[in-house]
KOLROFI-390581 format. One line per 3 residues: number of its first residue (from 1); for each residue x, y, z of C-alpha. Coordinates in steps of 0.02 Angstrom, whole numbers, plus 50000, padded with zeros to 5 digits. Example, Ala and Ser with C-alpha at 12.3 -4.5 7.8 and 13.67 -1.06 7.14 Angstrom:
1	50615:49775:50390 ~ 50684:49947:50357 .
***
This chain:
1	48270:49431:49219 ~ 48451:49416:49284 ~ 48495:49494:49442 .
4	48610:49635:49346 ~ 48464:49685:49245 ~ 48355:49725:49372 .
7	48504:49839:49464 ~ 48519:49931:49283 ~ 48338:49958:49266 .
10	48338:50014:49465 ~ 48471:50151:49421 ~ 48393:50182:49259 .
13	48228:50219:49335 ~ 48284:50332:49475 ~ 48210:50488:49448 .
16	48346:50608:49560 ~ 48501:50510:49457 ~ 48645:50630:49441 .
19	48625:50712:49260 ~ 48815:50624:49217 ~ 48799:50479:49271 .
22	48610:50461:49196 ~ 48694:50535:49036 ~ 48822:50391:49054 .
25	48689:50247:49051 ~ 48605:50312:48905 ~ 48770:50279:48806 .
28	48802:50107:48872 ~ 48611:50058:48819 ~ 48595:49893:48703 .
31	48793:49875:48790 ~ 48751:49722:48872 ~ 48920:49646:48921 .
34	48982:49818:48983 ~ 48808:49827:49093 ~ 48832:49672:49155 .
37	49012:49707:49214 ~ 48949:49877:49287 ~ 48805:49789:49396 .
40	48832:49619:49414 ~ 48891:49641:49591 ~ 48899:49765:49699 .
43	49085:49825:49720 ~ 49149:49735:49879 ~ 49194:49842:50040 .
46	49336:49748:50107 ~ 49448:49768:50260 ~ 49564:49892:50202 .
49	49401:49976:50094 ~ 49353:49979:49916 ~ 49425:50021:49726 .
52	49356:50025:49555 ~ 49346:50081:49396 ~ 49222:50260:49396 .
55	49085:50240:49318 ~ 48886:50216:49344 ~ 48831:50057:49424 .
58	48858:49945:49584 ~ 49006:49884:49524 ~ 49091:50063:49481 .
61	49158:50194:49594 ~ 49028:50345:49588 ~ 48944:50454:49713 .
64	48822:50330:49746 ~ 48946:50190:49804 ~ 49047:50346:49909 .
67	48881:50387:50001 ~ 48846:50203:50045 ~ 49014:50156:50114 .
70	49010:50346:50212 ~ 48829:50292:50286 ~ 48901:50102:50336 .
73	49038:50215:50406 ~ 48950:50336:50500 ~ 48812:50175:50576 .
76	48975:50085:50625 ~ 49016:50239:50715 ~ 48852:50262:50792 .
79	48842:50093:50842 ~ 49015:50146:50934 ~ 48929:50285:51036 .
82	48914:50458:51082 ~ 49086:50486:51104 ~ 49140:50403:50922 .
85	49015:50518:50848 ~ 49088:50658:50926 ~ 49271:50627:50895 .
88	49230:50629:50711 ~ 49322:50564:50554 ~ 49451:50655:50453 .
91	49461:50631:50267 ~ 49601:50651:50157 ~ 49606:50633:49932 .
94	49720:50602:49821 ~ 49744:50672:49631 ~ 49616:50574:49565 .
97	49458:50578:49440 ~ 49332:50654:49575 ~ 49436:50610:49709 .
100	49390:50792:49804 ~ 49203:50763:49757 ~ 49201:50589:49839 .
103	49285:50677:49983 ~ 49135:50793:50003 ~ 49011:50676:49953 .
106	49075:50559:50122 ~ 49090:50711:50245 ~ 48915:50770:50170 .
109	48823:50601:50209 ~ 48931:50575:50376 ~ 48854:50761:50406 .
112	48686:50681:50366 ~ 48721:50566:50515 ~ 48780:50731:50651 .
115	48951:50647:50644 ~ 49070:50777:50632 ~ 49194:50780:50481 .
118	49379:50853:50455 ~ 49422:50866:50262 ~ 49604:50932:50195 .
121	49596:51090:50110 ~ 49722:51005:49969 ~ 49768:50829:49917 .
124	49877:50769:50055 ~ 49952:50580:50065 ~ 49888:50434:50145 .
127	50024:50434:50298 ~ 49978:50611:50304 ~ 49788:50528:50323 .
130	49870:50408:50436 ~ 49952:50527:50540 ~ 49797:50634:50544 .
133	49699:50529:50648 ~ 49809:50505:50766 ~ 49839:50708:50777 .
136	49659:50752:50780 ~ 49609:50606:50885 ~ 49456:50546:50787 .
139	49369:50378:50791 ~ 49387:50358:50615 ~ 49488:50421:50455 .
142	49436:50394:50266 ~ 49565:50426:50117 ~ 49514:50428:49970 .
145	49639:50357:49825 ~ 49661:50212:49721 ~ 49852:50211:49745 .
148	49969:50157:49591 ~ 49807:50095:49489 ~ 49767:50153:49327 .
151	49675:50342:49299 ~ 49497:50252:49280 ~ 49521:50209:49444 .
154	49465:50293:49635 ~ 49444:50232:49811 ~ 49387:50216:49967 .
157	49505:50168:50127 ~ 49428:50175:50308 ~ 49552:50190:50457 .
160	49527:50160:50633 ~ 49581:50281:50780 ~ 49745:50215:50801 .
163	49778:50264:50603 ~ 49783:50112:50533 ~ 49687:50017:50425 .
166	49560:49940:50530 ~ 49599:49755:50617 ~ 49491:49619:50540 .
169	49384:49621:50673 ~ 49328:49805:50664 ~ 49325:49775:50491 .
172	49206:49648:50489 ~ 49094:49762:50584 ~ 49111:49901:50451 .
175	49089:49792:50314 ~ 48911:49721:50393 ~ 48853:49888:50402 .
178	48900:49960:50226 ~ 48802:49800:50169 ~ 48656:49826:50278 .
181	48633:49983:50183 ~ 48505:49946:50056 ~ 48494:50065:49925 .
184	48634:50178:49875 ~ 48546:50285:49793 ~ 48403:50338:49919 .
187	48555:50385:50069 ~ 48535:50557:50133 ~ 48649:50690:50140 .
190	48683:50855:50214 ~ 48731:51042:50136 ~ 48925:51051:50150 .
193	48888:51259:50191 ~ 48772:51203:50314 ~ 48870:51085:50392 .
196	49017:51234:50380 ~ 48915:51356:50477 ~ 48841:51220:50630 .
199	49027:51147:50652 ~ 48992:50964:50567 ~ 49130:51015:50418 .
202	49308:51092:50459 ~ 49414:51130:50318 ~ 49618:51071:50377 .
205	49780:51083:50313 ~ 49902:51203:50377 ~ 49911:51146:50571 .
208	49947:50949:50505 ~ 50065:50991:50375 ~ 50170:51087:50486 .
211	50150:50937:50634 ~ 50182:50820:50512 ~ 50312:50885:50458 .
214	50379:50902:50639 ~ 50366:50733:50684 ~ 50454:50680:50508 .
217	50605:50736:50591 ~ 50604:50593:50699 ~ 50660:50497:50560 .
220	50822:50569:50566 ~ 50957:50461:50646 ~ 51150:50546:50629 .
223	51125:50718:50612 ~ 51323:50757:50618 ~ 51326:50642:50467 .
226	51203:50741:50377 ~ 51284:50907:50415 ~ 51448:50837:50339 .
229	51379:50772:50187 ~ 51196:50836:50152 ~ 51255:50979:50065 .
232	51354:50886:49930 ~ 51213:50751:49896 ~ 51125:50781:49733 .
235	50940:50712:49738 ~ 50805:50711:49626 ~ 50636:50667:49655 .
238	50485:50637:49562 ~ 50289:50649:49653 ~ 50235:50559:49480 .
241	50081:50699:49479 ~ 50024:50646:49667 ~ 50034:50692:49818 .
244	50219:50702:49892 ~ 50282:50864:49823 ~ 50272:50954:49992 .
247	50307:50839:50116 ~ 50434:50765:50043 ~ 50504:50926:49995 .
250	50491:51015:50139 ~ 50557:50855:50251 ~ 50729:50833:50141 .
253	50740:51027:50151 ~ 50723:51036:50353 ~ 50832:50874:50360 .
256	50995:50952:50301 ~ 50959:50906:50119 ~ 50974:51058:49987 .
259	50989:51007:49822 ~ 50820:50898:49814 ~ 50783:50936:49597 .
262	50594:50894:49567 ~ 50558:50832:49398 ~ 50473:50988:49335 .
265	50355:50883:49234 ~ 50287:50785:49354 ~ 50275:50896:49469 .
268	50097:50975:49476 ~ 49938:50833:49515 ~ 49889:50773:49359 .
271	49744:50648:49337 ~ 49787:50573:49180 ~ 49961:50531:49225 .
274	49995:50611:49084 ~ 50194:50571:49072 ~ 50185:50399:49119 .
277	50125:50220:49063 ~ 50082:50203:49261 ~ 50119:50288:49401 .
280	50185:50163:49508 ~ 50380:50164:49569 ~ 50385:49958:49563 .
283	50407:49994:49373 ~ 50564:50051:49300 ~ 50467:50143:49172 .
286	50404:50261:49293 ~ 50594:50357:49321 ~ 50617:50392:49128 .
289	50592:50584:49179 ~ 50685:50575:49346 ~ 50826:50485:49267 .
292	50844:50623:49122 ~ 50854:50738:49264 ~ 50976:50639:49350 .
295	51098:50624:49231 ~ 51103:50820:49191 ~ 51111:50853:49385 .
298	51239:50700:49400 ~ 51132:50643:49557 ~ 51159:50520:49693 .
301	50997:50461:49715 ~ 50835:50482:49613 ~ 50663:50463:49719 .
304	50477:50405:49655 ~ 50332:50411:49757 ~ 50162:50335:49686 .
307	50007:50448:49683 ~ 49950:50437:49880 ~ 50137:50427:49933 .
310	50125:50259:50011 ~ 50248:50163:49917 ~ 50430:50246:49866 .
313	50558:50178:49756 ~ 50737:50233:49704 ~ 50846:50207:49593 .
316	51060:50214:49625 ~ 51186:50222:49499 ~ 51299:50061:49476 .
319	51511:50008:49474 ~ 51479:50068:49298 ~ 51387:50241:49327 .
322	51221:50164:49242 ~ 51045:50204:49342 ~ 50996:50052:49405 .
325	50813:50022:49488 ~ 50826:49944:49647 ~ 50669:49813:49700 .
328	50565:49825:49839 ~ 50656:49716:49933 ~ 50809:49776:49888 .
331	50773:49948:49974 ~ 50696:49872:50123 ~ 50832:49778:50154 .
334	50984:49918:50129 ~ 50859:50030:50270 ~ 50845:49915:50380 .
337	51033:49859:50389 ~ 51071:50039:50397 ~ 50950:50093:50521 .
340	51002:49938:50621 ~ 51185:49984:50616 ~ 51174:50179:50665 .
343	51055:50153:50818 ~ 51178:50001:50859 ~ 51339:50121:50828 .
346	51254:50251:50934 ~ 51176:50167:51085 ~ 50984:50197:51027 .
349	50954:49994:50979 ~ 50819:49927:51093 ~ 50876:49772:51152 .
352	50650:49720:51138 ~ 50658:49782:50961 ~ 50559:49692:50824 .
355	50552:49695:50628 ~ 50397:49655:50542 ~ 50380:49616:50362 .
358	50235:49512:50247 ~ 50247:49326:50209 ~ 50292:49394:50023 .
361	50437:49474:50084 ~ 50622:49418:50055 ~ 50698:49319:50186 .
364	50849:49441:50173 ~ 50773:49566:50290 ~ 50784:49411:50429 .
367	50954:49392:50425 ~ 51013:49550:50426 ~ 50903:49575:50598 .
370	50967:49414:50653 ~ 51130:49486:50641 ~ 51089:49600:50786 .
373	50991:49471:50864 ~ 50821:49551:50842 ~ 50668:49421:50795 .
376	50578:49473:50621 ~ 50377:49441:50619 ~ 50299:49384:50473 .
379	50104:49457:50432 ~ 49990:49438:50307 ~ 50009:49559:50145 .
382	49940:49724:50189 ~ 50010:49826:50288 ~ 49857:49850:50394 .
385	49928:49685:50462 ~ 50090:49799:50531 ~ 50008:49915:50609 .
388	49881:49799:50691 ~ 50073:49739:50778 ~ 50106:49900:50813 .
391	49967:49920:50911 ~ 49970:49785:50997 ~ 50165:49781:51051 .
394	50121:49975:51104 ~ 50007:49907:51215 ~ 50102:49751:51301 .
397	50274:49813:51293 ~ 50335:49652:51235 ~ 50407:49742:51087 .
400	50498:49907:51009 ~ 50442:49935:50834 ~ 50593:49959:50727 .
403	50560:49953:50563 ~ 50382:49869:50459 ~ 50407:49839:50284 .
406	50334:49723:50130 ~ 50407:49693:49967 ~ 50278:49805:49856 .
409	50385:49962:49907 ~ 50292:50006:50083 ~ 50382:50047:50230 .
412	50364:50120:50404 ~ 50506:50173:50519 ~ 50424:50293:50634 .
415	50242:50247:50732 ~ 50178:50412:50731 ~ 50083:50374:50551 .
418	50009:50176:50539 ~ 50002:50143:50363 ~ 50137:50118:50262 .
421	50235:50300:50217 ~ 50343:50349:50064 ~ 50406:50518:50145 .
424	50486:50419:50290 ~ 50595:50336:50204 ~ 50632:50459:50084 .
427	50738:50541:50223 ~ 50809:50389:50272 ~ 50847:50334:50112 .
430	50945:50514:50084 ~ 51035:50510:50245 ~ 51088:50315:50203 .
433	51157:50389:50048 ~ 51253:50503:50110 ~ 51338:50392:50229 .
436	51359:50270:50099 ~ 51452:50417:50009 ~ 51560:50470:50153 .
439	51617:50286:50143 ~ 51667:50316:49963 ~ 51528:50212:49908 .
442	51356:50206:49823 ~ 51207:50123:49883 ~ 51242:49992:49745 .
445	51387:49968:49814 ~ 51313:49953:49989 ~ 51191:49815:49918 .
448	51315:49710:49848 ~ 51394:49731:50020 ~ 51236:49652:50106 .
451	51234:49510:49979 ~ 51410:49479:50012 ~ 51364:49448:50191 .
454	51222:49370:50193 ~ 51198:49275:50047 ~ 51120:49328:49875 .
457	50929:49323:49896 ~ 50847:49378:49742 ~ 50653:49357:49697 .
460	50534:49402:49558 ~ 50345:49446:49535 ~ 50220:49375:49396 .
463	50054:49459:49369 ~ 49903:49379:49275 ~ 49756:49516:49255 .
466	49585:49434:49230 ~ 49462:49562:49207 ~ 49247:49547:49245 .
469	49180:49390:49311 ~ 49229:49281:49185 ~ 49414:49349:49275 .
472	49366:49313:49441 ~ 49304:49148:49403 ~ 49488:49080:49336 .
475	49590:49167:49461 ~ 49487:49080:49583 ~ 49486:48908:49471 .
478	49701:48938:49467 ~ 49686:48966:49684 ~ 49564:48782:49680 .
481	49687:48663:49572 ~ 49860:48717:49659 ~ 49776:48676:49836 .
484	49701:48517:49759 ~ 49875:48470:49740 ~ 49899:48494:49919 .
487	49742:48390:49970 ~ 49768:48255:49817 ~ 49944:48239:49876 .
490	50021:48262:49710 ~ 50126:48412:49748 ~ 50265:48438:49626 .
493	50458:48346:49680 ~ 50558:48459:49791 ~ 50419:48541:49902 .
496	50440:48513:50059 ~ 50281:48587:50133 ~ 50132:48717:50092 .
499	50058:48839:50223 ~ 49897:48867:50155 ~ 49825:49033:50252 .
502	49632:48981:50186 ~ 49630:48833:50284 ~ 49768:48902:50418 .
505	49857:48738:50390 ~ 50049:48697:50357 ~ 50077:48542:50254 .
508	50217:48443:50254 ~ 50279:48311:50130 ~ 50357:48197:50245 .
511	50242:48137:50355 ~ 50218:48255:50484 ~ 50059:48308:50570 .
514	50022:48484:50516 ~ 50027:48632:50586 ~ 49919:48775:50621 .
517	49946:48957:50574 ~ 49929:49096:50685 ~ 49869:49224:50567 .
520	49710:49285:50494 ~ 49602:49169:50360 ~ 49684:49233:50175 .
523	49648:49146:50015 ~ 49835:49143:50002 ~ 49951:48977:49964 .
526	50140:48972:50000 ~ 50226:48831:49952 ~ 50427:48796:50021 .
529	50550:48688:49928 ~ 50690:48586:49994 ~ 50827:48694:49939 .
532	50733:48847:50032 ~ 50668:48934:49883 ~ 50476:48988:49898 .
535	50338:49026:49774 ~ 50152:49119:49840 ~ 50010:49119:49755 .
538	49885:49280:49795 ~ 49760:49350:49711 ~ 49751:49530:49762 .
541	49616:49611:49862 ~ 49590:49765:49764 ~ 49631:49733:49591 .
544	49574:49587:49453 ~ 49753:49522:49472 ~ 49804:49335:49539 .
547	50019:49370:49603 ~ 50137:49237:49594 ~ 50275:49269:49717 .
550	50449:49188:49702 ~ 50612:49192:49807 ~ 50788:49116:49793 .
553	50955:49113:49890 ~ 51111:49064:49819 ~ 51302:49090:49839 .
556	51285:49195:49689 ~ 51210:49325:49595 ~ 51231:49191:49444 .
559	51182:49039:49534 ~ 51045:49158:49619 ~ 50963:49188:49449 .
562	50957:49033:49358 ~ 50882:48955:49509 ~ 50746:49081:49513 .
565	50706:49081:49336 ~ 50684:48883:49355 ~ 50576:48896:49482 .
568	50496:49026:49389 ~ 50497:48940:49244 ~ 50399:48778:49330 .
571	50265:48858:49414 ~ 50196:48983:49266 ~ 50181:48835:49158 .
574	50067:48746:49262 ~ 49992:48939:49281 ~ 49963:48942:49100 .
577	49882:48767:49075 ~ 49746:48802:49191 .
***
């Protein structure tokens, strides 16, 4: 009998099966390739956690899969000690499909354990999460969201006590003891009004918004500026039915900001998504709403945060007046330079300062911190990565965090969250408007401004979903014949070397010896070619996705482009024939 059968008939069998999900199996029965898929592994805990589609089975996000990650949590804990156990976690949700129930489900099994649990009355964001941690001081912290994916998605993302996503390390440790747990079904858990009346479960909310909101302030850089020009800024924002709507309203409001228009209908959480082919601000298709509402309220700058308000994206009107949807990299980019140049104009510029971005992030980002000679660090995608850096430089000194960003639309300007937060630069991004404005200018206009400077760095994104196992098995056939090429020495002309963060090894073409890289092991290939363009190759950690990265620089926007789609152009075709 395959393994996936026996894991069906184990579920099927289980007398105390929740009524839905048991309901559930009964309609997939004589489904065999949809069984399969839902139990032919057990969905992997990574380091930054685990996602899925809900659903029953090993391979679906359920109650089951919530309890056994929450009891690897709370053992990792206990194997921490008395003191881990007694700080507690703190877990925030998102607008998902059962996102509150998995919420309770975790603090009910951590209550299981005696470990003491902190749950937000209402959805809140991930930096809130983030944040959270920090402000409550417990070991852990637990969010539960599946970010920009899909409404048949949910998840599960541990943090550590610095509010971060866990180092690989502590990771590691977390993910050995979610394994070690045998049978999801069979873990225990505790009565949430039990755990209520003996102090395991505190309800939260009002004391972190309004500290969270307190330290968002901090983000703040010329408030003069803002006083001259906040009022006459028009801004409209969209939450895209998640979780931004207060912070981000409330944090524009006490920043000097008054005429922030939400798009009324996508406003309220909404688990469907109802208005929207997906809510994720990477896609242009996601402002269609906010830029209805921008043209009626002739606004400045329009705003999109995805569901757990970790990524942002805006969109800025061009020379013609057209809304035009600027890139993750494009954003990053204009905040940095601008954050750069008001703490430089007004004596606040740390002369250890440091930018950190991913290895998938454009190089433009560099050279605009060169320009105030500050070093940029690249880190593995994730931005668990950044705040490991954070962390670390906190401790030593060698460093002043400045600004951590990567080019899916995550960034971080203040430490006092770890994880990557949408609200933060949402003020930034308004206050960078409105200096751009008392300039006479747009942000556009402030883009092409950088490009003039510095060079015109554009790049792209390709995305191949491969769904189920037969999925995972090409993506991982596509990762095997691109390094072959690398081994086999039959790279393609014009590469001049590969850094190949499996093996931790950069490649060169020209003889020399190669070179190791200081990072983590990540089944991630970069290859360099002689003109400086780039291309990665990563398949992602929590979707059925293999990314092809690509980035250009040329002395124009024209030259710019065709060189990227060539390069595009080369590398999907040998994609495509695999």
């Amino acid at each position: 009998m395959a393994d996936w059968k026996k894991q069906y008939e184990k579920w099927q069998q289980f007398s105390g099966l929740e009524t839905a999900i048991a309901e559930e199996l009964e309609a997939m029965r004589g489904e065999d390739q949809h069984l399969e898929d839902s139990f032919y592994k057990t969905l992997e805990f990574g380091t930054g956690g685990m996602r899925g589609e809900i659903g029953p089975g090993t391979n679906r996000m359920n109650i089951y899969m919530i309890r056994k990650a929450a009891q690897g949590l709370a053992d990792y804990m206990k194997e921490a000690g008395e003191e881990a156990v007694k700080r507690g976690v703190v877990i925030a949700y998102d607008n998902r499909r059962m996102s509150h129930q998995f919420a309770v489900e975790a603090a009910c099994t951590l209550g299981a354990n005696g470990i003491k649990t902190y749950v937000f009355k209402e959805l809140r964001p991930t930096p809130q999460l983030s944040f959270a941690v920090r402000h409550l001081n417990t070991f852990t912290g637990a969010m539960i969201t599946a970010s920009h994916n899909p409404p048949e998605y949910n998840g599960f993302k541990a943090y550590g006590e610095d509010g971060a996503q866990m180092i690989p390390e502590d990771a590691d440790r977390l993910i050995e003891k979610v394994n070690a747990v045998e049978n999801e079904l069979t873990v225990a858990t505790a009565d949430a009004g039990e755990m209520e009346k003996n102090g395991l479960l505190e309800w939260v909310l009002e004391e972190l918004d309004d500290a969270y909101a307190e330290k968002l302030q901090q983000v703040v850089i010329d408030r003069d500026l803002i006083q001259r020009e906040g009022a006459s800024l028009q801004i409209v924002f969209t939450p895209l039915h998640g979780t931004a709507k207060v912070p981000m309203e409330r944090g524009l409001r006490e920043a000097g900001f008054p005429n922030v228009h939400t798009v009324p209908e996508q406003a309220e959480p909404d688990t469907e998504f109802s208005t929207v082919k997906s809510p994720n601000p990477e896609e242009a298709g996601a402002f269609e709403y906010a830029m209805k509402l921008g043209a009626d309220k002739n606004a400045d700058l329009l705003i999109a945060t995805d569901p757990d308000a970790d990524r942002i994206g805006l969109v800025v009107r061009d020379k013609e007046g057209a809304f035009t949807v600027l890139s993750g990299n494009q954003t990053g980019a204009l905040l940095l330079d601008y954050l750069l140049t008001k703490k430089k104009e007004l004596g606040t510029l740390p002369e250890n300062g440091i930018v950190i971005k991913t290895i998938v992030t454009s190089e433009l980002g560099r050279a605009v911190a060169e320009a105030f000679d500050l070093p940029t660090l690249d880190v593995l995608t994730g931005f668990k990565f950044i705040g490991e850096k954070i962390r670390e430089y906190e401790t030593s000194g060698e460093h002043t965090f400045l600004f951590g960003y990567e080019e899916s639309y995550g960034y971080l300007i203040e430490s006092f969250a770890r994880d990557k937060d949408a609200i933060q630069p949402g003020l930034l991004a308004a206050e960078m408007t409105a200096y751009y404005k008392s300039r006479g200018m747009t942000l556009y206009d402030g883009l092409q401004e950088l490009y003039e400077k510095y060079g015109y760095y554009l790049e792209d994104l390709a995305s191949f979903t491969f769904k189920g196992k037969e999925g995972a098995e090409k993506i991982q056939r596509i990762m095997n014949v691109f390094r072959d090429q690398v081994l086999q020495g039959t790279l393609p002309e014009g590469t001049a070397y590969v850094e190949d963060y499996q093996r931790r090894t950069r490649t060169f073409t020209d003889g020399r010896p190669d070179e190791k890289i200081e990072l983590p092991v990540s089944n991630v290939l970069k290859l360099f070619l002689d003109d400086g363009s780039w291309y990665c190759l990563r398949p992602s950690g929590t979707e059925p996705k293999i990314k092809c990265y690509f980035g250009v620089k040329g002395s124009s926007h024209d030259e710019a482009h065709a060189r990227l789609e060539e390069v595009k152009k080369a590398v999907l075709e040998q994609l495509e024939s695999i």
